[in-house]
C-alpha positions in Angstrom: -44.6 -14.0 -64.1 -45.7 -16.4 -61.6 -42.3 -17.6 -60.6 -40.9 -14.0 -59.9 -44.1 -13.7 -57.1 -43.0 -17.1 -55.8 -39.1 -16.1 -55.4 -40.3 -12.8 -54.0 -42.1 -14.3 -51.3 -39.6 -17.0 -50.8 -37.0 -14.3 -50.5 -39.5 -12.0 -48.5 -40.0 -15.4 -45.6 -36.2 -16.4 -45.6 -35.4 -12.6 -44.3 -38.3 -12.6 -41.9 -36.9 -15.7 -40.8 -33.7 -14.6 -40.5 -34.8 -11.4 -38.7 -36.2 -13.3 -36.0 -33.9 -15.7 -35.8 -31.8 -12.4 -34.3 -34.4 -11.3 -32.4 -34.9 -8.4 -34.6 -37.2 -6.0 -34.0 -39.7 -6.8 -37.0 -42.7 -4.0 -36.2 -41.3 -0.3 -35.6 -43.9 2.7 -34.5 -44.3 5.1 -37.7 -43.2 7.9 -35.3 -41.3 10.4 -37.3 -38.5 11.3 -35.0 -35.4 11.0 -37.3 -32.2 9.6 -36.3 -28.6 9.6 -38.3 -26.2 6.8 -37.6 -23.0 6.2 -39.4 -21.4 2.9 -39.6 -18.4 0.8 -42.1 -20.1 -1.4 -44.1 -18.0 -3.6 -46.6 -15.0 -1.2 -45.7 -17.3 2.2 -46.5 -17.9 4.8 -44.0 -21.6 4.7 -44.9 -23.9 7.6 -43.0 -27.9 7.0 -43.2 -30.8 8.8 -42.3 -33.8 6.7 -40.3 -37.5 7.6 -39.4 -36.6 6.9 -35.7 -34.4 4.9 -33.5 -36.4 1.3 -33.8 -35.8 1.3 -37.6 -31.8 2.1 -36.8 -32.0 -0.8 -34.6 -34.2 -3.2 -36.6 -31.9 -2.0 -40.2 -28.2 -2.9 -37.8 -30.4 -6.5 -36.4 -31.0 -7.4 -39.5 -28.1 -6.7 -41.9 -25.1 -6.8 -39.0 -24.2 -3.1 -38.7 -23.1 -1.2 -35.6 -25.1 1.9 -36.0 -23.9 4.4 -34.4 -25.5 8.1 -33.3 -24.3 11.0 -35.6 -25.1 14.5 -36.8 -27.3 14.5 -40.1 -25.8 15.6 -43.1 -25.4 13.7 -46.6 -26.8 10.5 -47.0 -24.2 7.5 -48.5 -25.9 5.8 -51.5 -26.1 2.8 -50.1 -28.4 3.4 -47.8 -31.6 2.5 -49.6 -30.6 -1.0 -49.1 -29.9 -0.9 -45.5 -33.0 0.8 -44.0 
């Protein structure tokens, strides 16, 4: 049990690390003021919903997406992984 807590925060430092490596945003507001952005991820048109424009930002930093501004509608799946 005590190894999965280790690789968890080893995990948890190397993306923090890599986030500011970036120059990530790392802190966002908890403003609610959603925001939709649609991108191709992996060669999927992927649409997500965000709590407000820093997490869009700080979610395209970190992972290498160009978000970009769309209409709400139906969320991709994939999307739990990206924001």
């Amino acid at each position: 049990m005590k190894i999965y807590f280790a690789l968890i925060g080893l995990l948890l430092c190397c993306t923090l690390t890599l986030a500011q490596r970036r120059n990530c945003p790392s802190v966002c507001t908890l403003e609610y003021n959603p925001v939709c952005g649609e991108a191709n991820v992996r060669g999927q048109q992927v649409r997500c919903q965000f709590s407000n424009p820093c997490v869009m930002t700080s979610s395209g930093c970190r992972n290498g997406i160009n978000w970009r501004s769309t209409s709400c509608g139906i969320t991709s799946p994939q999307c739990s992984s990206l924001v």
